[in-house]
C-alpha positions, 0 to 999 in steps of 0.5 A: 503097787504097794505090794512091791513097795514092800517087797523093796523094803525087804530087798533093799530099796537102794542096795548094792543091786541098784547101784550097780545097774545104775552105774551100768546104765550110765554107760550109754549115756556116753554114746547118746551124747556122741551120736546126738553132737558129733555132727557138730565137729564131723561137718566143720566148715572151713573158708571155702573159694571155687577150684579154678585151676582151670587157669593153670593150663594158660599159667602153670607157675601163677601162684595161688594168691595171683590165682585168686585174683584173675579167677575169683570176684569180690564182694562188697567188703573186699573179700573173695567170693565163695561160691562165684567165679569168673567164667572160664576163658580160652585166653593167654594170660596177657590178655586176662591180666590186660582186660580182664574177666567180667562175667561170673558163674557159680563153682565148676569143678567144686571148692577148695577149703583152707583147712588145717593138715590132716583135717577132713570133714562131711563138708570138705568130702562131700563139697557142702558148701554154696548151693549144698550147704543147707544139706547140713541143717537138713541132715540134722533135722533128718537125725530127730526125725529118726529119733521122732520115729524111734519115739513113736515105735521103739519107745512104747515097745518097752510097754509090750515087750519089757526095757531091757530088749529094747534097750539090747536091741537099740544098742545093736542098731547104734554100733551097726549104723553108728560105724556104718555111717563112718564108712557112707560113699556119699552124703545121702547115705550117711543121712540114711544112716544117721535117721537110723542111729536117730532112731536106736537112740530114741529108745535108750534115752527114754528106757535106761534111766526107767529101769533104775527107777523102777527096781528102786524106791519111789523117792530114789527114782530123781536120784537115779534118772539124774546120775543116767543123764550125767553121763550125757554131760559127760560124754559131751566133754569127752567128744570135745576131747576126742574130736580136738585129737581126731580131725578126720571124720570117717576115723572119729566115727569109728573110734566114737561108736566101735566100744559099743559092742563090748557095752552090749555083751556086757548089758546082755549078762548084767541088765535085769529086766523091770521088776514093777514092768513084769509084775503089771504083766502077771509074768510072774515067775520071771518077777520073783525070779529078779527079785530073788536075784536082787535080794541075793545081791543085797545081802537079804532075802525076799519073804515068802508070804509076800511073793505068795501075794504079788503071785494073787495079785499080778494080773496082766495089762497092757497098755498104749498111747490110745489108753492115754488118750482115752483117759481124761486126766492122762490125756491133758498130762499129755498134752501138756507135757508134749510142749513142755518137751518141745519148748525144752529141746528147741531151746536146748538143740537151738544153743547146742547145734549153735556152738560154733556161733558164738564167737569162741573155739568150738572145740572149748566151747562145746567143752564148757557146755559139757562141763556146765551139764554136770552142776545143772543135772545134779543142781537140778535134784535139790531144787526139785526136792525143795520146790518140787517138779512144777516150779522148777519146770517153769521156771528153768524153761523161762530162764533158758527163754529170757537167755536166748533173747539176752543174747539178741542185746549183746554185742557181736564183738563181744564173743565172751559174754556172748558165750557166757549168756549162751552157756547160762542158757544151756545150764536151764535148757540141761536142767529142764530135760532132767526135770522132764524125764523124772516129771513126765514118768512120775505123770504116768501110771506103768502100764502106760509110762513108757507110752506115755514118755514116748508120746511127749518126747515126740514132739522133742523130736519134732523140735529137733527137727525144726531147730536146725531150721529155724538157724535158716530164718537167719536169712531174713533177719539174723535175730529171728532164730533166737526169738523163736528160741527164747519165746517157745520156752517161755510159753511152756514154762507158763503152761507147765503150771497147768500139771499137778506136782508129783513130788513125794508121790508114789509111782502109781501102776495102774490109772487112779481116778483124777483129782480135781487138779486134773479136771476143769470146772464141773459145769452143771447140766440142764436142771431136770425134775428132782435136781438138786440146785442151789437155791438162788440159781434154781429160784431165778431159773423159776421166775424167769419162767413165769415172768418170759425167758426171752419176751418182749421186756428181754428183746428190748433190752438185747435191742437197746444194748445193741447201740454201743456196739456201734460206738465201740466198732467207730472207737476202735477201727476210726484212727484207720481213717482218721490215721490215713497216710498220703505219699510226701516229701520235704517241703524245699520251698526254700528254692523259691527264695532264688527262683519263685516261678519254678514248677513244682516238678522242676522244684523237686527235680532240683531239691530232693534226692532219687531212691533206688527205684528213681523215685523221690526220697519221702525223708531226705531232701538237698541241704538248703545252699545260698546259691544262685538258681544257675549254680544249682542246675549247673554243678546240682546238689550233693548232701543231703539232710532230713527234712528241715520245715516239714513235710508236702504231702500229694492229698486229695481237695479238702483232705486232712487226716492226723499223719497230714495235720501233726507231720507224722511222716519219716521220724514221728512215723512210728507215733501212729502205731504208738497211739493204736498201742496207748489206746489198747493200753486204756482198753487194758486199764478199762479191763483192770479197772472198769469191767470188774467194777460191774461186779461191785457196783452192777453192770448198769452203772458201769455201762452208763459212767462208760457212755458219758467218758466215751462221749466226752472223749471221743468228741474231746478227741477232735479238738486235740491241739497237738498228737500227744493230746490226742493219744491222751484222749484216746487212751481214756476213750479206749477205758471207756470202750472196755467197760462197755464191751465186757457189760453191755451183752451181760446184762441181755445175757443174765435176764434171758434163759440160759440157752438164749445167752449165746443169741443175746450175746451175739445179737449185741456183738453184730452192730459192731460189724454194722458199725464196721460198715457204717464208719467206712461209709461215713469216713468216705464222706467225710475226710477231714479227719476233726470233722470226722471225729465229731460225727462219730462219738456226738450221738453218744450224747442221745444213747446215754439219755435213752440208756438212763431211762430204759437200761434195768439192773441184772436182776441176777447179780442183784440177787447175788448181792443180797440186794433183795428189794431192788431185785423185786422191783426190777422182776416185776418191771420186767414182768409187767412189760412181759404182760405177765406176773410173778407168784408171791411165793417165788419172790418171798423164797427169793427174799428168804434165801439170797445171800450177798456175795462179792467177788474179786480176781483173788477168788477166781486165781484161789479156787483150782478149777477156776485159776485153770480156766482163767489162765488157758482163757486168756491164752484164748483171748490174747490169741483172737485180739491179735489176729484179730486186729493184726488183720483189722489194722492192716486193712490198707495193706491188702492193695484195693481201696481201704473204704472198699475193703474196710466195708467188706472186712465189716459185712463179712462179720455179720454172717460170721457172727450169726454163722459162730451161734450154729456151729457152738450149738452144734459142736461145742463152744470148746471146739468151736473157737479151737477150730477158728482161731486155727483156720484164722492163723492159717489164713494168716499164713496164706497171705504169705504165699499169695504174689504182691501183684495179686492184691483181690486173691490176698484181700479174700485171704485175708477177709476170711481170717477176719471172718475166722477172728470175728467168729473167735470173738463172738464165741469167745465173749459167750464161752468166758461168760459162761465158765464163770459164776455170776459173782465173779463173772465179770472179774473174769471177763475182765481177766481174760480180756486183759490179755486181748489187750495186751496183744491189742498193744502188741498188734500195732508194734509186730507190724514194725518188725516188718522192717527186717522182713515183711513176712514176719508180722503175718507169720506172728499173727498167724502161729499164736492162734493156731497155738491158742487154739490147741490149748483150748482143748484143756477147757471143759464144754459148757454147751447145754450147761445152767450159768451158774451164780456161785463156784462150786466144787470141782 
């Protein structure tokens, strides 16, 4: 490396030499842009009806107006179907104008488009309309398949046989398939042949700009990649040009590819192969030759003695995407960087493939969005000087997101500032993929960089592929494309915090060891004899071992800390019970007032309106009349109005439930959703507030305050005069329910031997099923829903009595905060119930060397390691809460008996708990979650596919996702604890669990997007797992491992 380095110092870093295969290299830029956004113009649509001239034959003179009217239905706007006409009859024309045509078909004979003179498109030639027209969007994701392929296999190539064959080589394939498609017979060739273009193009992005980087100084490579990937912007305004001149596709394919093959001749003489690239191969001979040839360019001359040392010091290697894999630091770079690759070409492709859907002409449109490329690519290179590669990543990735999801709150007849948030878009998404081609070569070494760059952009392949497809979800709701647009990007902006920044660096060519920025925490091995380990940790590890790991004062403790779970289970799932829906209508008794005796049947009959289905509306009612009861039946009701005195509601005997006591039906039917979301808004504050109040004030204190306040809510609770009351109470009941989970099990864990941390936490975690099964039990028994309420949370009362006597302080964290005395006292309690004793000297050692230390979130997000954990964790924890509970809280929603299926969803848990503690002992705690939390994604995904009219399938689907979630929580409890030191491991529970209740809040809401598709809640609960569980592969395993007191370097 650094004997090139010099060797450009003596050449030229940037002479006459680079610039001019710079320039040169620019040129393909052009035909990239081209090939990649011509089918925007070359499958124009245009107003489109079915060709009925069969009608001609009766009426040769009709004209085509009258045409359209005999021959072509309306919709409901009045306007003339596209794809239906009336079926062909054998009639004369009076008889068709007398009576008419009833029944429809679709088109014949094809369609007739209204089109511009001259004009000819793949749509207009090759009929791709009606049942056709997703054929486009099909060919579209075809074309990044091929550019997928040619990623994966022409890509890596420039790592084995050198740049610039492959660049030759895909210039060739694009003039031949590039005009070759101009003359497709049929559409399916054309496809064929786009694929293959997809796949030449693959491999001039990812190699021109490199070969300029490479013969140039390291600082100079930005520069370099930046004026390449102009030229793309530039070609798109070219095209905009081109196509507005050229209306005819086949004649627009011919004049946009034919000037390649002068481009070719001249790269075959001018374009140097990589200097850098030859020397990693110990080619030699051929390396100093293209020196020499660089100097003689620039005027200089390259010394002697440094050819003579590039001549001992080249030595050939060769590497592939396996040599990333295997490489730790390489392989989380790659990762990574792959969805940074995705999110940035969703976005990108979602807006430009989009350019004819924002509201203004396409062929200014995709002008603007050409123009708009050159300042975001040359923008780009200073705020990536100044703020480095990382930030700007992220940051224009979140921007580009924030202006997808922009464009969903601005009105569709406001095409201008549409277009104008469209094209604020487009500049982000235009800046991040020239962040991303500098960023991901600088990521990796030579020998492996073109590897390396076809490995990520892969999955800008597979994003290219999906954007033209997801334009279909339109279907269901016309926002759901640019939600999925907005919301991957931002992801990635927040992951791309996790690479290390590259700016200022030198290009490495060879695979250095990693930096602590690249590994995870260094977690320590089971202590051995002659290890080394910090004094508290080792001393605490030594007394537990005389005063019992896990006897009987441990099991006391682990059984104790059982109880809570219960309540907890109770807190969180009751407003299932106590939020029961029962069907309703309007009260109408103002119809008694004319008629008393009438059956309530024939009240309804008269008083409220009929949906669709025949069934009594549950909002809308008649607006009340001073009629007589012989005027109501004879000439009957018309208007309608909301319901004006509440609502009747078809109830069991002895029934009451919150939506039945405060009306929570039609208008204030949302309040119910709102209030599971402002109880895990107080699970979220318990997070924030409470659970890291176990690390100051000691988890034995936290667990007892957070007793009393569940009591005194909880039973609070069923009191509530009103619903705005209760939500109160229930939001303060869930900051008590947080401050219980996060310290109950924590204080079993840290008395126990580290390797019983797992089964303590465990143990702990399955009353919460039990308390699952129990609440549906006693919910069965009781159904007023006060009552309920009572039984529940009073019993609180009698398990904070018992906790104030028997419940110890963790002797662990004592010793932490210099808490010597207290810590003493407590190991001999322990050690006395044990039936054991606890040397002297081991507690003088104690004494003599525990320190205090306090610790806070600002620790956790200030140590590198310990941030990088923190963030991926949460991503963990948003993902399980979500499946979790988006499951949980549908547990009506699966069609058998919600008693039924709530005490299943609560004995499967049980198996899944104690089932979870085998296989993280077996595989792992990393692949563990990473595999549940996918399984339960899919299992989400599943219930889409299974008919409504096969609830007990459905319920089984859905019962394994919740065993798949409930083993995520069950690791996931053990895994956080284990990751962190015990000075700050309960801020970081505290952390991470914040985010479970995020998506706790989310849960409830995502339910209500089921109004503009029933399947999109389920497809959100069922994509954020799966993604979670990718990113727990960049998390360190910490199976076998000591908990550790203190961070320690990474």
């Amino acid at each position: 490396m650094s004997t090139f380095a010099e060797i450009l110092k003596e050449i030229g870093e940037f002479g006459l030499f680079q610039k001019r295969m710079v320039a040169a290299l620019c040129i393909p830029n052009l035909f990239v842009a081209f090939d990649v956004m011509s089918p925007v113009f070359m499958a124009l649509t245009f107003p489109n009806h079915c060709n009925t001239d069969w009608i001609l034959n009766q009426a040769p003179n009709l004209t085509e107006e009258r045409q359209k009217n005999l021959t072509i239905p309306v919709d409901e706007n009045g306007n003339y179907e596209s794809c239906r006409m009336f079926t062909p009859v054998d009639w004369d024309l009076e008889w068709i104008e007398k009576y008419g045509l009833n029944t429809t078909t679709a088109c014949i004979n094809g369609s007739e488009f209204e089109k511009p003179s001259g004009s000819s498109s793949l749509v207009t030639e090759f009929n791709l309309v009606c049942d056709q027209n997703s054929l486009i969007e099909a060919s579209q994701s075809i074309y990044m398949a091929g550019l997928l392929v040619g990623a994966l296999v022409l890509v890596p190539m420039a790592d084995r046989i050198g740049r610039r064959l492959v660049v030759l080589f895909s210039l060739l394939m694009l003039f031949l398939f590039g005009v070759g498609a101009g003359f497709s017979p049929n559409f399916y060739v054309y496809m064929v042949l786009k694929f293959l273009s997809g796949i030449s193009i693959a491999g001039i992005i990812a190699n021109v700009y490199v070969i300029g980087g490479e013969w140039s100084e390291s600082s100079k490579f930005a520069l370099c990649a930046t004026i390449c990937h102009v030229f793309y912007s530039i070609g798109l305004m070219m095209l905009a040009g081109i196509a507005y001149l050229i209306r005819d596709w086949r004649i627009l394919h011919l004049v946009l590819f034919s000037p390649l093959v002068l481009v070719l001749g001249i790269f075959y003489w001018v374009l140097p192969e990589s200097a850098r690239w030859l020397i990693t191969q110990g080619r030699k001979e051929e390396a100093i030759r293209m020196i020499r040839w660089a100097a003689k360019v620039n005027g200089r001359s390259a010394p002697d003695h440094l050819l003579e040392k590039l001549e001992d010091e080249g030595t050939p290697k060769t590497g592939t995407m396996i040599d990333i894999l295997r490489t730790p630091a390489l392989r989380k770079r790659a990762l990574i960087m792959s969805y940074q690759w995705f999110g940035t070409s969703l976005v990108f492709y979602g807006l430009s493939l989009n350019v004819g859907g924002f509201g203004l002409n396409i062929y200014i449109t995709q002008f603007i969005f050409g123009l708009v490329e050159i300042p975001a690519r040359f923008g780009i290179l200073p705020l990536m000087n100044r703020i480095g590669r990382r930030l700007s990543l992220a940051g224009l990735l979140s921007f580009a997101g924030l202006a997808c999801l922009g464009i969903l709150a601005i009105p569709k007849d406001l095409p201008v500032l549409v277009t104008a948030a469209a094209v604020l878009g487009k500049f982000a998404a235009t800046g991040c993929f020239a962040v991303i081609y500098i960023y991901t070569a600088e990521l990796y070494p030579t020998y492996v960089r073109q590897s390396g760059v076809g490995l990520n952009s892969a999955f800008a392949r597979v994003a290219g592929i999906l954007a033209p497809l997801v334009k279909l979800l339109v279907i269901y709701h016309e926002m759901i494309p640019m939600l999925v647009y907005g919301i991957v990007p931002i992801t990635a902006g927040v992951l791309c915090l996790l690479l290390p920044e590259t700016r200022n660096t030198q290009l490495q060519d060879h695979a250095e060891p990693s930096t602590s920025e690249d590994e995870g925490v260094l977690m320590k091995p089971p202590a051995t004899e002659g290890d080394t380990q910090g004094p508290n940790m080792s001393t605490f590890a030594e007394i537990l071992k005389e005063i019992g790991e896990f006897g009987f004062f441990q099991k006391r403790v682990v059984a104790a800390l059982c109880l809570p779970s219960l309540f907890v289970a109770f807190d969180i799932i009751s407003q299932v019970f106590t939020g029961l829906t029962f069907p309703s209508h309007c009260n109408t008794d103002w119809i008694l007032n004319q008629a008393p005796n009438l059956t309530e049947e024939r009240q309804k009959k008269l008083t409220i309106p009929v949906d669709e289905n025949g069934n009594y509306e549950s909002c809308r009612m008649f607006t009340p009349v001073d009629w007589d009861l012989e005027w109501i039946e004879e000439y009957g009701l018309n208007t309608t109005t909301a319901c004006i005195n509440g609502s009747e509601f078809e109830k069991p005997s002895g029934s009451s439930s919150l939506v039945t006591e405060f009306n929570l039906v039609c208008g204030q039917s949302g309040l119910i959703e709102a209030s599971q979301s402002i109880y895990m808004a107080g699970l979220l504050a318990g997070a924030l507030v409470v659970v890291p109040m176990g690390d100051r004030f000691g988890r034995r204190r936290v667990v007892l305050l957070s007793l009393l306040t569940l009591f005194l809510f909880g039973v609070g609770a069923g009191f509530s005069p009103n619903f705005y009351v209760y939500m109160v109470l229930k939001f303060l009941c869930g900051i008590s329910s947080s401050g219980i989970i996060a310290n109950s099990y924590v204080i079993g864990g840290e008395w126990s031997e580290s390797s019983k941390f797992a089964l303590c936490t465990v143990i702990c975690h399955v009353f919460h099923p039990i308390g699952l099964m129990i609440l549906a039990g006693i919910a069965y028994l009781i159904r007023d829903w006060r009552i309920l309420q009572l039984v529940l949370f009073s019993p609180v009362v009698l398990v904070l009595g018992i906790f104030y006597w028997v419940l110890p302080e963790s002797a662990r964290w004592l010793i932490t905060q210099g808490r010597k005395e207290e810590a003493i006292r407590m190991i001999r309690w322990a050690a006395k119930v044990n039936g054991r004793s606890v040397p002297d000297h081991l507690l003088e050692k104690l004494e003599n060397e525990c320190t205090p230390k306090k610790g806070t979130i600002i620790d956790i997000l200030r140590i590198p390691a310990l941030r990088k954990c923190a963030l991926v964790m949460s991503c963990q924890w948003f993902g399980t809460s979500l499946v979790y509970y988006g499951l949980n809280l549908n547990v009506g929603g699966f069609g058998l008996n919600i008693y039924i299926t709530q005490f299943i969803f609560g004995l499967v848990e049980i198996p899944a708990r104690f089932g979870v503690l085998l296989l993280m002992n077996r595989v792992g705690r990393r692949l563990s979650l990473a595999g549940l939390l996918s399984f339960a994604g899919l299992a989400c995904l599943g219930t889409l596919a299974i008919p409504k009219d096969l609830p007990v399938v459905e319920t089984v689907v859905a019962v394994l996702g919740n065993f798949a979630a409930t083993g995520c929580f069950a690791l996931i409890y053990v895994y956080t604890a284990e990751l962190y030191p015990t000075n700050v491991r309960q801020n970081g529970l505290g952390l991470n669990s914040l985010f479970a209740r995020v998506a706790g809040i989310l849960a409830p809401l995502i339910k209500l997007l089921a109004v503009f598709h029933e399947t999109i809640p389920m497809l959100i609960y069922g994509i954020v797992p799966i993604t979670a569980g990718g990113l727990c592969l960049l998390l360190p395993e910490t199976r076998n491992t000591q908990l550790q007191d203190h961070a320690e370097p990474s």
